[in-house]
C-alpha positions as CSV (number, residue, x, y, z in Angstrom):
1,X,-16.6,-48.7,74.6
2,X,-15.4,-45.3,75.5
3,X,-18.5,-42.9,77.0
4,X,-18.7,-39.6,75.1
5,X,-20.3,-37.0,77.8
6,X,-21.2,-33.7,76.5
7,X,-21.8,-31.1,79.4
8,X,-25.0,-29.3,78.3
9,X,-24.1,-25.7,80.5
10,X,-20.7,-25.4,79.0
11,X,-22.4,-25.7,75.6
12,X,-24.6,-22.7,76.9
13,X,-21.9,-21.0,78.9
14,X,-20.1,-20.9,75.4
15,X,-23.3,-19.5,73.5
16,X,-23.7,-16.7,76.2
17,X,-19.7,-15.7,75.7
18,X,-20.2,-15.3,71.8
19,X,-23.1,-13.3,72.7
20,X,-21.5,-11.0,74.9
21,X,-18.6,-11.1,72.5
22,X,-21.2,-9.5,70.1
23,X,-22.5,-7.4,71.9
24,X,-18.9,-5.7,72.9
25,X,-18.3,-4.8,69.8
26,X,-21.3,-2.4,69.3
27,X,-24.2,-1.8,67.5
28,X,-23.9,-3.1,63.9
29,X,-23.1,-0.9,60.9
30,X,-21.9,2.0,63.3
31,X,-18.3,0.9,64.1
32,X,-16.3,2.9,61.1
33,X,-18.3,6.2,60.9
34,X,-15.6,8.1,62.0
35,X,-14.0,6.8,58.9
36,X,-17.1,7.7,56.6
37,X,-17.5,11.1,57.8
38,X,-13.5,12.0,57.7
39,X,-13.5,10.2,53.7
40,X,-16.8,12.8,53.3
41,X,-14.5,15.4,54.2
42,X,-11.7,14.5,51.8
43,X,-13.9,13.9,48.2
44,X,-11.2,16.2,46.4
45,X,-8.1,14.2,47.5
46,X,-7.3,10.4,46.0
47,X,-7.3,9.3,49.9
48,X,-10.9,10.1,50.9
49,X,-12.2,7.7,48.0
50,X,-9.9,5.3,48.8
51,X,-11.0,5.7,52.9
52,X,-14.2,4.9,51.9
53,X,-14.0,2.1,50.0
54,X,-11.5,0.6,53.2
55,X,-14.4,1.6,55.5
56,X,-16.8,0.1,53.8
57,X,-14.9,-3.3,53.0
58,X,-14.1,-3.2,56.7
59,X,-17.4,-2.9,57.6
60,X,-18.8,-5.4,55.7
61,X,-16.2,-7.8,57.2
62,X,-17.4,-6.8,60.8
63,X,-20.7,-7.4,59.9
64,X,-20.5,-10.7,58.4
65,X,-18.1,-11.3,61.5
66,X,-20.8,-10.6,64.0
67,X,-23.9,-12.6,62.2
68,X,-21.4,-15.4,62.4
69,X,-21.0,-15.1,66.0
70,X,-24.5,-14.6,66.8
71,X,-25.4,-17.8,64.6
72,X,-22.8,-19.7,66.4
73,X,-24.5,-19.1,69.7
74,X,-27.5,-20.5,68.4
75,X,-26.0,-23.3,67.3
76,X,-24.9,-24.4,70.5
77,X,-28.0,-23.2,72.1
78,X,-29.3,-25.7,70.4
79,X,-27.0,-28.2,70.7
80,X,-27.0,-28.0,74.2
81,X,-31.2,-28.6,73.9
82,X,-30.9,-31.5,71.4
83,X,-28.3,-33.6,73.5
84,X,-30.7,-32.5,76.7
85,X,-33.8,-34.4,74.9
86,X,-31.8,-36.9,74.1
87,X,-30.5,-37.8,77.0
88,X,-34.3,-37.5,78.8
89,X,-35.2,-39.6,76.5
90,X,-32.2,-42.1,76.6
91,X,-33.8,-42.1,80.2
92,X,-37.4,-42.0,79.5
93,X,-36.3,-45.3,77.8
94,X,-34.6,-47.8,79.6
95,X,-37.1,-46.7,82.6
96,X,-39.6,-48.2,80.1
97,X,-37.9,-51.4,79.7
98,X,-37.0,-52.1,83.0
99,X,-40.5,-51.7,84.3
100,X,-41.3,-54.1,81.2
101,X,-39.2,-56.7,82.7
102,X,-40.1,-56.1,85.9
103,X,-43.9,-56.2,85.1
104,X,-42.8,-60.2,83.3
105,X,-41.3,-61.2,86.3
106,X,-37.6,-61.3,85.0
C-alpha cells in the first residue's frame, strides 16, 4: 500500500500566497474608479454608458475573483488543521494500543 503524506506548512504556505495574492490587488470595489469617473464625464456620448456598464461588469468579476481567493485560503487553512488532528490523533492512537498490549504482557 502506497503512503499518501500531505505536508501540513505547504498547505499553509499556499493559503498565505492566495492571501497576499489578494491583498496585491487592492482594496475591493476601488480598482476601476478611474473608469467610473471618466464614464461620469462622458453621459452625453454612447461610450460613457457603455464604460460604465464594462466597469461595472469588470468589477464585479474582480470581486467575485477575490472572495474566491480569500475562501480558498481558508480552505487550506483548514485543511492543513484537519489532516494535523488527524494525524495527532492517528498517534494519540496506536500509543494507546501499544501501552494496551504492553500493560497484557504481549
Amino acid at each position: 500500500m502506497n503512503d499518501i503524506h500531505i505536508r501540513t506548512d505547504v498547505l499553509r504556505q499556499s493559503a498565505a500566497g492566495l492571501q497576499a495574492a489578494a491583498a496585491a490587488v487592492g482594496p475591493a470595489g476601488h480598482w476601476l474608479d478611474t473608469s467610473f469617473t471618466a464614464a461620469a464625464t462622458m453621459t452625453a456620448w454612447e461610450s460613457g454608458p457603455a464604460l460604465k456598464d464594462c466597469a461595472t461588469a469588470w468589477q464585479t468579476h474582480m470581486k467575485s475573483a477575490l472572495d474566491q481567493l480569500h475562501v480558498y485560503a481558508e480552505q487550506l487553512r483548514n485543511s492543513a488543521h484537519s489532516y494535523d488532528k488527524a494525524e495527532q490523533e492517528a498517534a494519540r492512537r496506536l500509543t494507546a494500543a501499544v501501552t494496551d498490549l504492553q500493560g497484557t504482557g504481549q
